[in-house]
C-alpha positions in Angstrom: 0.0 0.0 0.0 1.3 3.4 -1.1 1.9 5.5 1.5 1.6 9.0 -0.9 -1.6 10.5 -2.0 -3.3 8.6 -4.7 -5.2 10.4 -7.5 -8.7 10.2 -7.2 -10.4 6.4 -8.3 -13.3 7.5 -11.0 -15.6 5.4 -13.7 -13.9 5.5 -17.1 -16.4 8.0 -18.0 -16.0 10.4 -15.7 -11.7 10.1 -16.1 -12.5 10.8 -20.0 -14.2 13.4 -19.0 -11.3 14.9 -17.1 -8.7 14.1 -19.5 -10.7 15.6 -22.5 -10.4 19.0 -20.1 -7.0 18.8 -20.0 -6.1 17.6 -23.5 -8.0 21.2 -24.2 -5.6 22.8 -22.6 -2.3 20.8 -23.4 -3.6 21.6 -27.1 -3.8 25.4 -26.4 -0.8 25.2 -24.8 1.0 23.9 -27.5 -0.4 26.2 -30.0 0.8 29.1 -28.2 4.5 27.6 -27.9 3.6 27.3 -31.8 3.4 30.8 -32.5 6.6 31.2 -29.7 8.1 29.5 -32.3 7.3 31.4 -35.2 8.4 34.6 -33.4 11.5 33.1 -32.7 12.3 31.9 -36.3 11.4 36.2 -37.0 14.0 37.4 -34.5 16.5 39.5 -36.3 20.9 38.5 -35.5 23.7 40.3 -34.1 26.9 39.5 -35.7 29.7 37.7 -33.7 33.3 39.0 -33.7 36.3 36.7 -35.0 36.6 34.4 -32.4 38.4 31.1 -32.0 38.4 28.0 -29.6 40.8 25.1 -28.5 40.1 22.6 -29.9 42.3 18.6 -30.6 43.4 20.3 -34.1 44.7 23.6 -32.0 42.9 26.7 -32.7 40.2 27.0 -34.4 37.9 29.6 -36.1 34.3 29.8 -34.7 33.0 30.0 -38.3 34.6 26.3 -38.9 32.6 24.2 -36.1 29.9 24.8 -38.4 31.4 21.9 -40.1 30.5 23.4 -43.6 26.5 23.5 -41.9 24.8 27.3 -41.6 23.8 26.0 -38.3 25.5 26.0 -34.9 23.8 25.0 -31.4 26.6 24.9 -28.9 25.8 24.2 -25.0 27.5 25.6 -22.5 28.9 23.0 -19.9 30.4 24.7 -16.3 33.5 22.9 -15.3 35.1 22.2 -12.2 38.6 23.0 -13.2 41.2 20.6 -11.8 38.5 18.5 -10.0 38.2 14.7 -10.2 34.8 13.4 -12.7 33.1 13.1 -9.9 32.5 17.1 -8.6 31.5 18.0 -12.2 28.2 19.6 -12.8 25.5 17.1 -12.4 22.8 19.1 -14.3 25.4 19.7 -17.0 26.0 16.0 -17.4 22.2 15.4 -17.5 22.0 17.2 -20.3 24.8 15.8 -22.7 23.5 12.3 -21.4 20.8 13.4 -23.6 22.5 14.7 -26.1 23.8 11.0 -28.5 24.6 10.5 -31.8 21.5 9.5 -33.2 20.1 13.0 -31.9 23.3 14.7 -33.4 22.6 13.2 -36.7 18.9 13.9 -36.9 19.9 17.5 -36.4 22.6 17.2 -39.2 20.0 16.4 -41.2 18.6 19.6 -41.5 21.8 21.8 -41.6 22.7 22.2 -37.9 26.2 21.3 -36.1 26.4 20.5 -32.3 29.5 21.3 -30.5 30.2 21.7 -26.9 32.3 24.7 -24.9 33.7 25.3 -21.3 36.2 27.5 -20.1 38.3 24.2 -19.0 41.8 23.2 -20.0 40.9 21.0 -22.7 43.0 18.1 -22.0 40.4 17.6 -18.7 37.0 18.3 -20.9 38.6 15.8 -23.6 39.6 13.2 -20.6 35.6 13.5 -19.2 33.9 13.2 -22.6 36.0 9.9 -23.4 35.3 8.7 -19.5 31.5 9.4 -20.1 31.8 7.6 -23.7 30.5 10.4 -25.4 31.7 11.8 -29.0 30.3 15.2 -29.3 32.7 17.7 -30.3 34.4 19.5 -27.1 36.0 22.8 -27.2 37.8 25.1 -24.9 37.2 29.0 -24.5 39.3 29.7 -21.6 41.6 32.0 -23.8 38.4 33.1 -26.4 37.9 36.3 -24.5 34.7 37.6 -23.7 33.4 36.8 -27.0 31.7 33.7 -25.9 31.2 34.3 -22.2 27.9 33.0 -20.5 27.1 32.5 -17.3 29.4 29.5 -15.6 27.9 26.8 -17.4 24.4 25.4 -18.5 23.2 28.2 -21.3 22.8 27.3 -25.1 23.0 29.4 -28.0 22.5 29.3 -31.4 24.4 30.9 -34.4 24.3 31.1 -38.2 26.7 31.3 -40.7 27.1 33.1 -43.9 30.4 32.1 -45.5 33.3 33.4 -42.6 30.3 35.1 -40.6 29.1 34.2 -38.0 25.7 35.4 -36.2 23.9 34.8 -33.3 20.4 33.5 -33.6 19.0 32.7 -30.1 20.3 32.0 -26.5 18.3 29.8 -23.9 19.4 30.0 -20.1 17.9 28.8 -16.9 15.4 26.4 -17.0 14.8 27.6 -20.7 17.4 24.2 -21.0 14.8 21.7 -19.8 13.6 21.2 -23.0 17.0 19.5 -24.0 15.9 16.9 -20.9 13.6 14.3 -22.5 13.8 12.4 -19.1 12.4 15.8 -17.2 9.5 16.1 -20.0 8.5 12.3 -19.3 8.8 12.4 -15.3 6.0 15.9 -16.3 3.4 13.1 -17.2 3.8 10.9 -14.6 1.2 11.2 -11.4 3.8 12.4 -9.0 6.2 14.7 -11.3 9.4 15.5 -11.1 8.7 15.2 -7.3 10.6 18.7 -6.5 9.4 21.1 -4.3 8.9 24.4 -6.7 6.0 21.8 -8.4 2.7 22.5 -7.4 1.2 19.2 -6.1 -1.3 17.3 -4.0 -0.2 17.5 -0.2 1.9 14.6 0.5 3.8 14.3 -2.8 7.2 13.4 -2.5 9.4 16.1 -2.9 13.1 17.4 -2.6 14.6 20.4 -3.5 15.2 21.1 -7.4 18.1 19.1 -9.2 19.3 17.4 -5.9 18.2 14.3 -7.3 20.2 14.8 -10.3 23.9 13.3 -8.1 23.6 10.0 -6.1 26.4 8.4 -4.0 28.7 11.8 -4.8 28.0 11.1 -8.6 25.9 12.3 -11.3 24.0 9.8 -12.1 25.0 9.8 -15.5 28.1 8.8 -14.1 27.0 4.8 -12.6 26.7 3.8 -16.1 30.4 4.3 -16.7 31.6 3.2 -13.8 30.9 1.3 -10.2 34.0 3.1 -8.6 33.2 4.5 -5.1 33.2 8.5 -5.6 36.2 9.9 -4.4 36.4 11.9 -0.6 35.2 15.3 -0.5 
């Protein structure tokens, strides 16, 4: 026996009749993100000075991670500088876990690049992408300038190209990012949520603060699927 609130226990008719209210309002909903959408495709660019990145082929020109593309999406990923895999940013890992191949291909597919930055040394950002067994393109921008600054870590952006030029498009920060999260969008249909305590739910719900879930046993979870080393000592 459950010992959280359980939703309500109606006839079949009556819970049709409650989900065709909400499915109302999910479909207004998503026809207003619709035309969120259309306004962003309308908003005009601001050009981005000559910038370049570290990268494993040395410097490189911004304009070239395009990858001969007219589309860039870079995310942002805060680093612990000098710090073992284990005190990196949880809520950054959680979102490349998301990002794989397949997902980097169906973007290819319509003219968009995927690359990722930090202001780390590059030799450690290279060393945690191959421990996590990823193969997204890493770069460092600790010596870009403030060309490319962001807040620590966790913002994406988006950029176009014309020939040499570069542009950027768009910028998403704060929890702008959870739509990169498919596993936050699923746990948003589920009965209890994302069981955090910003969520407004029945009394009783399990809840604990925002993202605290997101490191277990001093790892991000991510982490456990790469290894079943003890996290190192604070």
């Amino acid at each position: 026996m459950s010992t959280y609130p359980m939703p309500a226990i109606v006839s079949r008719d009556e819970w049709e009749r409650s989900r065709a209210d909400l499915l109302a309002r999910e479909k207004a909903h998503m026809q207003a993100g619709d035309q969120i959408a259309a306004a962003r495709r309308r908003l005009p660019m601001t050009p981005v000075d000559p910038v370049s990145v570290q990268g494993p082929a040395g410097v490189t020109p911004l304009h070239q991670l395009f990858e001969g593309r007219s589309m860039l999406l870079v995310y942002f990923f805060m680093w612990n500088a000098g710090k073992p895999h284990a005190k990196q940013c949880e809520g950054c890992t959680f979102n490349q876990a998301a990002v794989n191949e397949a997902t980097r291909g169906y973007l290819a597919a319509r003219d968009v690049s995927y690359a990722v930055f930090s202001v780390g040394p590059l030799e450690e950002l290279l060393a945690y992408r191959d421990f996590m067994g990823w193969t997204t393109p890493w770069y460092s921008i600790a010596q870009s300038g403030p060309i490319l600054k962001t807040r620590d870590g966790g913002d994406l952006r988006c950029y176009l190209r014309d020939g040499e030029q570069v542009y950027q498009t768009y910028d998403l920060t704060m929890r702008g990012t959870e739509s990169t999260l498919p596993a936050l969008q699923f746990l948003d249909l589920m009965p209890f949520g994302r069981q955090e305590t910003w969520e407004d739910s029945p009394p009783g719900t399990p809840q604990v603060k925002a993202g605290s879930w997101w490191r277990q046993n001093g790892r991000p979870i991510a982490q456990w699927t790469r290894t079943s080393e003890p996290a190192p000592p604070k």
